[in-house]
C-alpha positions in Angstrom: -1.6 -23.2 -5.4 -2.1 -25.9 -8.4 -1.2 -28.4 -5.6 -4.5 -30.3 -4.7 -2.8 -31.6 -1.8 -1.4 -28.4 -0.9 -3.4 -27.7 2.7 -5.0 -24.4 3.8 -4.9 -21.7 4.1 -1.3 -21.8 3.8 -1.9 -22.5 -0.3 -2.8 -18.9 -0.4 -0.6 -15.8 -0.8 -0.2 -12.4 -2.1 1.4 -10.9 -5.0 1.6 -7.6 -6.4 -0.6 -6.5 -9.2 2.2 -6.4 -11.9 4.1 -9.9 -10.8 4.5 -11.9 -13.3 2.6 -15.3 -12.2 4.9 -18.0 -13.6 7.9 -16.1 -11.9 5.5 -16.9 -8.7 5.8 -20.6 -6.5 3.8 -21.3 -3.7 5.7 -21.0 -0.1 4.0 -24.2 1.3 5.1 -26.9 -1.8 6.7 -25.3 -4.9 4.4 -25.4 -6.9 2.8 -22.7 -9.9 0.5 -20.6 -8.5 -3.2 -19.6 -10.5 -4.4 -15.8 -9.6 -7.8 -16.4 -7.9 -8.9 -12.8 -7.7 -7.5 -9.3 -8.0 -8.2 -6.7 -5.8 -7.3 -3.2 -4.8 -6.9 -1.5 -1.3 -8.1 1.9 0.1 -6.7 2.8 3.2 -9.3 4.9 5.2 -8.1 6.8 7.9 -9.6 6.5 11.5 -9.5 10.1 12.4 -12.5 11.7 13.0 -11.2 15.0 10.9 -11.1 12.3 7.9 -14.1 10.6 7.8 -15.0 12.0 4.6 -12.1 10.6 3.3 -13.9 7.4 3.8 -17.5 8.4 3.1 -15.6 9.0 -0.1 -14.5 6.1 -0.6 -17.5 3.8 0.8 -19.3 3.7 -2.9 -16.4 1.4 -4.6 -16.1 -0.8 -1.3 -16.8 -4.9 -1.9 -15.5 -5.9 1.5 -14.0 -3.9 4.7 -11.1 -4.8 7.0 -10.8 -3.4 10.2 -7.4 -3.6 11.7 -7.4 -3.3 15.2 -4.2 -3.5 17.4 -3.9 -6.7 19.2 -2.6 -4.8 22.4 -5.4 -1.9 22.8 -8.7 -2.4 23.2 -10.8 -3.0 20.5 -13.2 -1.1 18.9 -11.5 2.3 19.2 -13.9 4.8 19.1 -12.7 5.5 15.6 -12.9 2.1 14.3 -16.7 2.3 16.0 -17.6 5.1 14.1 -16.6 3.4 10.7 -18.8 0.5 10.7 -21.7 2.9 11.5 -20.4 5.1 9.1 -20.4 1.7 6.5 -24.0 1.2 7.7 -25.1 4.6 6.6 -24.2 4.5 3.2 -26.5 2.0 2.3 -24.2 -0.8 1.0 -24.8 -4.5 2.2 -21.0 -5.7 3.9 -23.1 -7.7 5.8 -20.9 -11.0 5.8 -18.1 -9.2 4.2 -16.4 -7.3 7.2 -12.9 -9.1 8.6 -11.1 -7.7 11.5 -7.4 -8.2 11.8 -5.8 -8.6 14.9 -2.7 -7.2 13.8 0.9 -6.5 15.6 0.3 -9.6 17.5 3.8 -10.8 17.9 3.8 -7.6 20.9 2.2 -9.6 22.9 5.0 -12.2 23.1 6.7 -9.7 25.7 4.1 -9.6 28.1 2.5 -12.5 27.7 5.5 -14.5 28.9 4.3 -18.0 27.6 2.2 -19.3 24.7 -1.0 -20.0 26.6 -1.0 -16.4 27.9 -0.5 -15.1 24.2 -3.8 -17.4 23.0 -5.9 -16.2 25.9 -4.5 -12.1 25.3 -5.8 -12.8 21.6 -9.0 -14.4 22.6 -9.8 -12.4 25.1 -9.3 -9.7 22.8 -11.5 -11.5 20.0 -14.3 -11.4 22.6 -14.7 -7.8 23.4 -14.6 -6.5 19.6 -17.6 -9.4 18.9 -19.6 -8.1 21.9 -19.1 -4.6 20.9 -20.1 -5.4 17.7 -23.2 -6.8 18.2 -26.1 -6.5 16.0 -23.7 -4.2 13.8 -22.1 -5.1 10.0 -18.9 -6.5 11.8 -21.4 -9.1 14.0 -20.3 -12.5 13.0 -17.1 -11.1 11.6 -14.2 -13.5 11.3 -10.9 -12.9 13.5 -7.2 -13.5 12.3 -4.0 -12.8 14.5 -1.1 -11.2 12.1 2.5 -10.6 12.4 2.6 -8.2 9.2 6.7 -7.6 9.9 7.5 -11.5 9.9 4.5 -12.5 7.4 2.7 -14.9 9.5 -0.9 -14.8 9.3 -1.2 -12.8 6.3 -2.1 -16.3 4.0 -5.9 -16.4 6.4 -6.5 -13.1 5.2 -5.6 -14.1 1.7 -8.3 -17.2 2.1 -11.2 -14.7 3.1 -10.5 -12.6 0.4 -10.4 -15.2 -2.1 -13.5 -17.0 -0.7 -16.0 -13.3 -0.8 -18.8 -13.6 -3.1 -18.6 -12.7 -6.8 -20.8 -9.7 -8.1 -23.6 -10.7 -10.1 -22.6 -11.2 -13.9 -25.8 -8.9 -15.0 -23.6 -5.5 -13.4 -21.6 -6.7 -16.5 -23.3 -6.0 -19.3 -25.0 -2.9 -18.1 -24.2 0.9 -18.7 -20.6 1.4 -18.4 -20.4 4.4 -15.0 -17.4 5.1 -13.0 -16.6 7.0 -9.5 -14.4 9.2 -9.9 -11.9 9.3 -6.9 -9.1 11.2 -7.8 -8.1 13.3 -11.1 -4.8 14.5 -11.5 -2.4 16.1 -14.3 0.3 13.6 -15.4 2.7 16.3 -17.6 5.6 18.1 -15.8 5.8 22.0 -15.7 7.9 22.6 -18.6 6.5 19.8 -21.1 6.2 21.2 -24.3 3.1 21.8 -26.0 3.3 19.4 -28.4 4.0 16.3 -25.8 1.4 17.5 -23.3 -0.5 14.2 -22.4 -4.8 14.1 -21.8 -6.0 14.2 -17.9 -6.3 11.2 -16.3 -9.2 10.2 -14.2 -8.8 7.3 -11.5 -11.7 5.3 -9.5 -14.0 2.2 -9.8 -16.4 0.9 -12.1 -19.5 0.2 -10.1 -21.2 -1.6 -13.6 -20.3 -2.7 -17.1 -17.1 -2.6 -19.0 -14.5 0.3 -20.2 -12.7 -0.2 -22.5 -9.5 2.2 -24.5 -11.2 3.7 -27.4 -14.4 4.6 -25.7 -16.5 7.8 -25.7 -17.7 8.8 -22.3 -19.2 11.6 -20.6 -18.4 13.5 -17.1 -20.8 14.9 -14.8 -21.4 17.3 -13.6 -18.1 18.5 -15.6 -18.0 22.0 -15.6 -20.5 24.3 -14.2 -21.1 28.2 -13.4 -23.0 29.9 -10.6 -25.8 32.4 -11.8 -24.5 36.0 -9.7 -27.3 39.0 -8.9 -27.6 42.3 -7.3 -30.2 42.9 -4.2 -32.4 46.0 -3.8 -29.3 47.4 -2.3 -26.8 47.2 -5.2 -24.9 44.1 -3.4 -23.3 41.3 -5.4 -25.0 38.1 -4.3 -24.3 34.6 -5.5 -27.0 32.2 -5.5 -26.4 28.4 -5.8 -28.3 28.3 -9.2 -25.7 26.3 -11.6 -25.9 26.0 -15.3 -23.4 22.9 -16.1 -21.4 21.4 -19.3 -20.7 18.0 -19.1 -17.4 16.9 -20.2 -16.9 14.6 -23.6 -13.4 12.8 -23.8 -12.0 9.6 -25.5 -10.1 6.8 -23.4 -6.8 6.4 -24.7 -5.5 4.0 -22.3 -7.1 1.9 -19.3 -4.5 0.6 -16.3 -4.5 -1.1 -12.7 -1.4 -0.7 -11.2 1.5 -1.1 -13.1 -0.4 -3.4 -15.3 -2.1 -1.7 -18.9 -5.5 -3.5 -19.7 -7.6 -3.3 -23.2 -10.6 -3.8 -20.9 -11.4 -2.6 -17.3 -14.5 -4.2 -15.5 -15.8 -4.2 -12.0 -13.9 -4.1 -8.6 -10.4 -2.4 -8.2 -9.0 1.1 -8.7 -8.1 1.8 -12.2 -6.9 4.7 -14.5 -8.3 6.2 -17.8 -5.9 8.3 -19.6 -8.3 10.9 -21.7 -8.4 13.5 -24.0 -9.5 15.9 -21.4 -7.4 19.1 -21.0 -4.6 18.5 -18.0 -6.0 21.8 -16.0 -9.5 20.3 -15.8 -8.2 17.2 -14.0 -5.2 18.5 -12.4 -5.7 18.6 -8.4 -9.0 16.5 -8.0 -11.2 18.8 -9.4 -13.1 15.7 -10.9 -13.1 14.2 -7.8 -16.8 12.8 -7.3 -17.9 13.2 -10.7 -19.4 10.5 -12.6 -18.0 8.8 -15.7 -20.3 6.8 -18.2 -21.4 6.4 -21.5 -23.1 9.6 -23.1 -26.9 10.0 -22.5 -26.4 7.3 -19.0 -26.0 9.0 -16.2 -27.8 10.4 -13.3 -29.2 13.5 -13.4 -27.4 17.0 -11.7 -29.1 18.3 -8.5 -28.8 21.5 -7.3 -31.5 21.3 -4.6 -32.2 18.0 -2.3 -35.3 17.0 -0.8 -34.1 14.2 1.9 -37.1 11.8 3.5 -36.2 9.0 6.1 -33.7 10.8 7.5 -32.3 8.2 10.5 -29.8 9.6 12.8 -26.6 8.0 14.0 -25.6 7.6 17.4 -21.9 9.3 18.3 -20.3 6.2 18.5 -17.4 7.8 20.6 -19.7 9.2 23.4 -21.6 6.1 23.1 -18.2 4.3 24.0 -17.9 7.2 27.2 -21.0 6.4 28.1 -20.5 2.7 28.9 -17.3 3.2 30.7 -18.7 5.8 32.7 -20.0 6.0 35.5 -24.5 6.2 34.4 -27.0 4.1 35.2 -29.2 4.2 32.3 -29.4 1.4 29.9 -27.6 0.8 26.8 -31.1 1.3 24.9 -31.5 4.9 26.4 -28.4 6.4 25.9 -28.7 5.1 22.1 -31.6 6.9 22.3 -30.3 10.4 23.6 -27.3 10.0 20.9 -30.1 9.4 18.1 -32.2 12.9 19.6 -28.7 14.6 19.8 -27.9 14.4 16.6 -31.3 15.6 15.2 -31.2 18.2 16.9 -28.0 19.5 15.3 -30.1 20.0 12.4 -31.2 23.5 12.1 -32.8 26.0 9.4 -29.7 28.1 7.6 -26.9 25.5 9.0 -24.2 24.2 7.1 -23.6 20.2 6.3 -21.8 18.1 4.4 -23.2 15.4 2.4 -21.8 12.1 0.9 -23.9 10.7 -1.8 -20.7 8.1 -3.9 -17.4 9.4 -4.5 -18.4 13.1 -3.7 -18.5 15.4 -0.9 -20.8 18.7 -0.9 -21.3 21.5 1.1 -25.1 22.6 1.4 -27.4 25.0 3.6 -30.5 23.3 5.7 -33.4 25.4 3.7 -36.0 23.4 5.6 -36.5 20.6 8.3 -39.5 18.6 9.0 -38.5 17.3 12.7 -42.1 14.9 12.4 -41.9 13.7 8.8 -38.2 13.1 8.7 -37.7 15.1 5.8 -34.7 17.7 5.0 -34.9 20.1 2.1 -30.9 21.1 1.9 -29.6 23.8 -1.4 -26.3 22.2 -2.7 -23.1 24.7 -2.7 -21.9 22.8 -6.0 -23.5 20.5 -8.1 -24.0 17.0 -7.5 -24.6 14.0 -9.7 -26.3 11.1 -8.3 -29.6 9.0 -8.7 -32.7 8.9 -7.4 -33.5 6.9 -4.0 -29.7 7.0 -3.5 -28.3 6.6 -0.2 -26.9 10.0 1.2 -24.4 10.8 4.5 -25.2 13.9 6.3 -22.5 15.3 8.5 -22.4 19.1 10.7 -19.9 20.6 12.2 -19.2 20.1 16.0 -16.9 21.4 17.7 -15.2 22.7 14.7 -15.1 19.3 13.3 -17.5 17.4 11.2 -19.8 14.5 13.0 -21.2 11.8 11.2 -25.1 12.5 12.6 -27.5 10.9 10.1 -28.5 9.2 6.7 -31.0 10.1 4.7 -32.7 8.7 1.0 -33.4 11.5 -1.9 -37.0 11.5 -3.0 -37.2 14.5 -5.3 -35.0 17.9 -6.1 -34.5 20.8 -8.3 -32.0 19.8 -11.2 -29.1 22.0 -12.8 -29.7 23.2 -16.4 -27.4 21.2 -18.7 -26.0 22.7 -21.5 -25.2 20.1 -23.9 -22.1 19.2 -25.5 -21.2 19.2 -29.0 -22.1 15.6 -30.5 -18.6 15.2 -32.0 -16.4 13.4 -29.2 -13.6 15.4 -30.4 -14.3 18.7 -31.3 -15.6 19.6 -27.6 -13.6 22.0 -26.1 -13.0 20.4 -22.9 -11.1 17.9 -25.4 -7.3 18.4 -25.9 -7.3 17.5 -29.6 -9.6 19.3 -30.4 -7.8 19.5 -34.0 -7.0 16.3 -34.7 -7.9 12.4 -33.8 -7.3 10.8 -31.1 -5.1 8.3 -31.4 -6.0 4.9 -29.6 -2.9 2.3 -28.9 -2.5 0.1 -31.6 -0.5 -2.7 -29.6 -3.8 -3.3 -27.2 -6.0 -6.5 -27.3 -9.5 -5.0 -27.2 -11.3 -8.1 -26.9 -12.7 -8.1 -23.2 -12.6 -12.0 -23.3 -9.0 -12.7 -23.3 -7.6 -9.6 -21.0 -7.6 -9.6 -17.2 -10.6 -8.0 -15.9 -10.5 -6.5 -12.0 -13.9 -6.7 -11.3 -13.7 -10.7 -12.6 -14.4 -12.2 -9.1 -12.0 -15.2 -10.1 -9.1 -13.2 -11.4 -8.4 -14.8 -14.5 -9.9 -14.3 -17.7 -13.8 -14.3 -18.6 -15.4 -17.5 -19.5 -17.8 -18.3 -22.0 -20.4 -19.8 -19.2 -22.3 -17.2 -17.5 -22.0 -19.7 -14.4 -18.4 -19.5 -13.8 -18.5 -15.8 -12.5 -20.8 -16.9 -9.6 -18.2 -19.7 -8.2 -15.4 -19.2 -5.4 -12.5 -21.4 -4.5 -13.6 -24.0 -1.6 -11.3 -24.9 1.2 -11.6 -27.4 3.4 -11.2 -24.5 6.3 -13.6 -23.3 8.2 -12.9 -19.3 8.4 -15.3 -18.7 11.5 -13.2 -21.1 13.4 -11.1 -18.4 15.4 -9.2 -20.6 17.5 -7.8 -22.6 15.0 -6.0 -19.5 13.0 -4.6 -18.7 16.6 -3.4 -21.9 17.1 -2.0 -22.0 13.7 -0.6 -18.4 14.3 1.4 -19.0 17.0 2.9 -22.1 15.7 4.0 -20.4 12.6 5.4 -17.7 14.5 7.4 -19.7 17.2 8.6 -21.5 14.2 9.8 -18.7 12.2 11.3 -16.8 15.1 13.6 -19.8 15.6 14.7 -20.2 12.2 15.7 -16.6 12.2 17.1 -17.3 15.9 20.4 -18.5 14.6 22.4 -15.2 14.0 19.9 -12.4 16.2 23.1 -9.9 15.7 26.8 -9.6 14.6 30.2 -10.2 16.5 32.9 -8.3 14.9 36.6 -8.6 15.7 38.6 -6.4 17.9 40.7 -3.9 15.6 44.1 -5.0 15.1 45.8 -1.6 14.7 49.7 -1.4 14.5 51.9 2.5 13.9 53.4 3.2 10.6 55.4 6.3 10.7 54.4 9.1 13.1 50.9 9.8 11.2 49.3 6.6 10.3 48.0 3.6 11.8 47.1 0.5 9.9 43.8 -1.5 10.3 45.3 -5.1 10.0 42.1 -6.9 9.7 39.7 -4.3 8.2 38.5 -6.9 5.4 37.6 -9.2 8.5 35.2 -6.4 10.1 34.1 -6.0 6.3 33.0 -9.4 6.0 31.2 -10.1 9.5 29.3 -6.5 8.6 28.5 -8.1 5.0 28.7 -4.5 3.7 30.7 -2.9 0.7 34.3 -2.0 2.0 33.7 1.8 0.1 30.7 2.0 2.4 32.3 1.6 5.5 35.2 4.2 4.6 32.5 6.5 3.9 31.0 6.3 7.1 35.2 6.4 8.9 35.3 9.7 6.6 32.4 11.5 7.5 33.4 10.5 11.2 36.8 12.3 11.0 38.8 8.7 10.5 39.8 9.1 6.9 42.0 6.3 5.2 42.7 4.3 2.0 42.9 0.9 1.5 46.9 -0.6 1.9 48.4 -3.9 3.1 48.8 -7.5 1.0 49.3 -10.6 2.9 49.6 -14.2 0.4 46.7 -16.4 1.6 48.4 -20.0 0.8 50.5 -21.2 -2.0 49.1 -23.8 -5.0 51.1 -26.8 -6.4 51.1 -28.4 -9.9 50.2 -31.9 -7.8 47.1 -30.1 -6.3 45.9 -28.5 -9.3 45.4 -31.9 -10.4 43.5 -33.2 -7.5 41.4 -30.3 -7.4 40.6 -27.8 -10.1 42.0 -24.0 -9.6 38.7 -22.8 -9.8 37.1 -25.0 -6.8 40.2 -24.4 -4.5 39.3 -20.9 -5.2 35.7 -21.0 -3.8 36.5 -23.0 -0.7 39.6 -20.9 0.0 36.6 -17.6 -0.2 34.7 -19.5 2.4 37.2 -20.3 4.3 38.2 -17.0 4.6 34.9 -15.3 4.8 36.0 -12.3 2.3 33.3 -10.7 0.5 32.1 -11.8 -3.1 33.0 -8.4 -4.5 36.0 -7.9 -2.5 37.6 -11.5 -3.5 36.7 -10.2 -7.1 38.2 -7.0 -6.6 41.6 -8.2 -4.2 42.4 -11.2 -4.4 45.4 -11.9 -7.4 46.9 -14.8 -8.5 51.1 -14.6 -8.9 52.7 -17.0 -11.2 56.7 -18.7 -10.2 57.2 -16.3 -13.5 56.2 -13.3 -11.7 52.7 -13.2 -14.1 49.9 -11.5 -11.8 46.8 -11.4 -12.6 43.1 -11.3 -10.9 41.2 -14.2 -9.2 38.1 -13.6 -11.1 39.7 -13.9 -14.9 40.4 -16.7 -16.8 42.6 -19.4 -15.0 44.2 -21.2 -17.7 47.9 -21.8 -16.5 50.9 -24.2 -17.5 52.8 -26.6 -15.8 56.0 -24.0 -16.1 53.8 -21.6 -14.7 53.5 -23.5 -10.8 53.7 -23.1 -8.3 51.2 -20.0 -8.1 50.9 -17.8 -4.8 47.0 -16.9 -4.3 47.8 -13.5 -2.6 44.8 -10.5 -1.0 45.7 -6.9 -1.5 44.1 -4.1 0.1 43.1 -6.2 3.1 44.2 -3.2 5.7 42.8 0.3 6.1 45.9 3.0 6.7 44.0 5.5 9.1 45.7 9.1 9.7 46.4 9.2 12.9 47.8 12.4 13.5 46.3 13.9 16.5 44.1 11.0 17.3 46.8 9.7 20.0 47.8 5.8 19.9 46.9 2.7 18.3 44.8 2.3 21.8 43.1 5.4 21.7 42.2 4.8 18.1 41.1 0.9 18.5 38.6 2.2 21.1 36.9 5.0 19.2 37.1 2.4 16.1 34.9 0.0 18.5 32.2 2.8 19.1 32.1 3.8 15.7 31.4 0.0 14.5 29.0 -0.4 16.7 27.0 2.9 15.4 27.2 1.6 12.2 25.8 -1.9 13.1 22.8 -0.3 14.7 22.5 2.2 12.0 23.4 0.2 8.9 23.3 -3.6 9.9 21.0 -4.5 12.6 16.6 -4.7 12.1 15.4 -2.6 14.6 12.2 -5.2 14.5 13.6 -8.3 15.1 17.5 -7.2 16.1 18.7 -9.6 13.0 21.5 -9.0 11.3 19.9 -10.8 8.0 19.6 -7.6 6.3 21.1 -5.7 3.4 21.3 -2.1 1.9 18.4 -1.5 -1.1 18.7 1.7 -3.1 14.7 2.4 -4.1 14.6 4.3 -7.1 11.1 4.6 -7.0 10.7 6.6 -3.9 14.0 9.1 -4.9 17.2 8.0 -6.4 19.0 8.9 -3.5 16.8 6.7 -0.6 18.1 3.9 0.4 16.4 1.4 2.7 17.6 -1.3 5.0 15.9 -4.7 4.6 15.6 -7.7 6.5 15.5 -10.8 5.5 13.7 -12.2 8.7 10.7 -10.2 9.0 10.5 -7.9 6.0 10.7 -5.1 8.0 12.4 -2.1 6.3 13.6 1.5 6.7 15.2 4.5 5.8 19.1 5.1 6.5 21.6 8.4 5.9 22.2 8.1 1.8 25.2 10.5 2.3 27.5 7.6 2.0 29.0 5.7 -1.0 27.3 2.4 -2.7 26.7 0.5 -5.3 23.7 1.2 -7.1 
């Protein structure tokens, strides 16, 4: 917030990356908002079978935030083995680790009283610190959330805006890039002629990217050398001859938002010149991107020293609510021998040295020295005196057991690309020249930069990258953000206290003929639901209650004396409070008859003359006729129309979260054209309900 005065954390908030910042107010004050730093999320699952989705992940990572469930224990055994998992890879989140106590407005139903909830959370906040003593989470600041109701999410946008800043010399260095993902943006019937370059997406770890530039991909593409043995047998052996990849960046993106210049921090996309099929399905995945002549070298075989194993942090867990009488340093110990010992000559594992993930066979194992000589089932490209995961398979999954440092290794032959950025044939224009966006600012000092720890655009002092935002909060303090947590969320739920649901009116139902019944004060029900009328029928239809709209009753009459007290047009907006109708239905209904016998709608021009008065203000369509053949009475009916509006308030009115009727109907065109979501207004809270029926778009 621009507000000085403004007090924390509660000047803090969260935006997405393409919001437009002016269009942005702070919820404390009012006032315009200044983007203090950008950043980009990667959700890690806690599944054991998907730990190397993390591992993955772990080289791009500037801070960590474990969520753990305010109402289980905390550390899962999951959640346990990702911070050692975080320790492994060699990366310093020392200081930078936050844990969320998130769903914490559960505990308000068996707690039973606000001191009970603060003692639930601290107590809470007391077993995750002891657990995670003398790990990367020690010291680690707590914050109670209520995600569904937003309280407690502004804390968390404080720490983030208050990590340290990179240093400004990762800068000006080598441009190089993980590679998570690669993927194939063209449809299967594009024609040839509009087929669109690969696109590669990941982080820069240093320097700057920018559209325009030449880089190079490794390991790229690669071959495996095949033999025969003495016997005639087709053998492959994991000898590789690879091609690096030479493309142009056409376009750079974060989001939704297109850049001229991408830096440090945060996910981003290059659009390329590469061929679709060589980035379609993450085949890129953990390859390196970088300027030509840059980057690592391409190993084929690994020799491993200071191999350190890691301690099953779930049967470490078992262990200390079990029922064993050794001490915590000896069954550390047992885990540590455990896991060596699953290293054995001829096994398979699975290393994690950045963004990739590689198969390899143990070829030797020095149990003394520490050292592990391991032959790579693909190539990998990484540096020297990198950090390396090493996982086996247990059990049929694969266990985190150790973490080694690479000293030395066999390197793939490279066969070099042609010099010309656009004649390689990994290229798709290969024939002509790239074309690079005309309508992009390519000077880096006056575009948004991800990786520029302040969020706004670079500076000419060196100086200014190094500073963060200071608040007058202390973030270790966890009593106060649960103090300030429950305040905020006793406040909110009584301001969304006033209307928890919806009363609808009996249905006034009288006989017209022998087949039709007619719902007097449908419009009524329409209004309390605060749902289209055309919706509602839709729902009666697919029920077996089919109808059309019928019935006009005059709503009051309007005098030349009173148009002169009071303007048509404001008689006409207190008489559609008064009667509670529907914005689009008093647009659509309501008429206006003339003593000449002129009708016309509400919502046209009213520009009447004195002959023209006294004018009748009448609604049309205000009653449902229902076929009634078969369906018995007017009773029978008005109690199965009772059910069926009270299905369709729990299915199309009522948050299932906070049992508010604050919501409305949200078509979201991004997900599928036909989803449409319910969303509350109280707690955010949304989901998915039957499409099948008619609405506005």
């Amino acid at each position: 917030c621009c507000n000085a005065s403004c007090p924390p954390p509660g000047c803090f908030s969260t935006a997405p990356g393409d919001a437009e910042v002016k269009a942005i107010a702070c919820r404390v004050c009012g006032s315009a908002v200044i983007v203090e730093r950008r950043v980009s999320f990667v959700d890690c699952p806690g599944h054991a079978e998907l730990m190397a989705t993390m591992l993955s992940g772990v080289s791009v990572f500037d801070a960590a935030i474990v969520v753990a469930t305010a109402t289980a224990p905390c550390p899962s055994s999951q959640a346990a083995a990702h911070i050692s998992a975080l320790a492994t890879a060699g990366h310093s989140l020392m200081g930078k680790i936050a844990i969320v106590q998130s769903k914490a407005d559960l505990l308000f139903a068996s707690a039973g009283s606000a001191v009970g909830i603060l003692g639930q959370l601290e107590q809470h906040a007391e077993q995750a610190a002891e657990a995670f003593r003398s790990t990367l989470a020690e010291g680690a600041p707590f914050f109670p959330v209520a995600a569904l109701h937003g309280v407690g999410l502004d804390a968390v946008a404080a720490w983030l805006a208050m990590l340290p800043a990179r240093p400004i010399g990762t800068l000006s260095a080598a441009p190089r890039m993980h590679c998570l993902r690669s993927w194939d943006v063209n449809y299967p019937g594009t024609h040839a002629v509009q087929i669109k370059g690969g696109v590669v997406g990941g982080a820069l770890v240093q320097g700057t990217l920018r559209a325009g530039d030449i880089v190079e991909v490794r390991p790229g593409c690669f071959t495996q050398q095949v033999f025969e043995d003495k016997k005639g047998v087709r053998c492959t052996q994991y000898n590789f001859s690879i091609e690096p990849l030479l493309t142009r960046i056409l376009q750079t993106q974060s989001g939704e938002k297109e850049l001229a210049c991408v830096g440090l921090g945060g996910l981003v996309g290059l659009s390329t010149t590469l061929c679709p099929t060589f980035c379609a399905e993450d085949h890129l995945q953990g390859c390196v991107v970088g300027r030509p002549g840059t980057l690592p070298p391409v190993w084929q075989l690994l020799s491993l020293s200071d191999v350190v194993a890691v301690s099953n942090a779930s049967d470490a867990l078992e262990s200390e609510t079990g029922d064993s009488d050794q001490s915590e340093t000896e069954v550390l110990r047992d885990n540590c021998a455990a896991s060596l010992d699953l290293i054995q000559i001829g096994r398979e594992v699975r290393l994690h040295a950045g963004s990739a993930s590689v198969l390899a066979t143990v070829k030797k194992w020095y149990s003394k020295r520490n050292k592990l000589v391991v032959v790579l089932h693909r190539p990998l490209c990484t540096d020297l005196q990198s950090s390396v995961a090493v996982e086996t398979k247990c059990a049929e999954v694969y266990r985190l057991i150790a973490h080694a440092r690479i000293v030395d290794g066999t390197q793939c032959e490279i066969l070099q690309p042609d010099d010309e950025s656009c004649g390689h044939p990994s290229s798709l224009l290969c024939h002509q020249e790239a074309e690079v966006p005309k309508c992009l600012n390519t000077d880096p000092l006056e575009v948004d930069l991800p990786g520029n720890p302040e969020g706004r655009m670079l500076v000419d002092s060196p100086d200014s990258l190094g500073n963060v935002p200071e608040i007058a909060v202390d973030l270790q303090d966890s009593e106060f953000f649960r103090e300030r947590f429950l305040d905020d969320f006793l406040l909110k739920r009584d301001s969304n206290g006033a209307s928890p649901g919806v009363t609808m009116p009996p249905p006034e139902l009288s006989r017209e003929g022998g087949a039709h019944c007619v719902w007097k004060n449908f419009i009524r029900t329409v209004a309390k639901l605060n749902r289209p009328a055309n919706h509602v029928m839709s729902f009666l239809a697919s029920e077996g209650l089919s109808g059309h709209r019928a019935g006009e009753v005059m709503l009051c009459s309007y005098t030349w004396v009173q148009h002169k007290k009071k303007r048509l047009t404001e008689a006409l907006q207190e008489l559609c409070k008064v009667q509670a109708i529907p914005a689009a239905e008093w647009e659509q209904c309501v008429y206006i008859t003339t003593c000449t016998g002129h009708q016309v709608r509400a919502s046209s021009a009213l520009d009447f003359t004195r002959e023209e008065f006294p004018l009748e203000i009448n609604l049309k369509d205000c009653a449902l006729r229902l076929g009634s053949r078969g369906l018995g009475g007017p009773g029978k009916i008005s109690q199965r129309l009772c059910g069926l509006m009270r299905m369709y308030a729990r299915t199309f009115v009522i948050c299932h979260q906070c049992r508010s009727a604050c919501t409305h109907l949200e078509r979201n065109r991004k997900l599928c054209h036909t989803s449409i979501e319910l969303v509350c207004s109280g707690c955010s809270a949304r989901r998915f309900v039957p499409s099948r029926f008619n609405i506005a778009a």
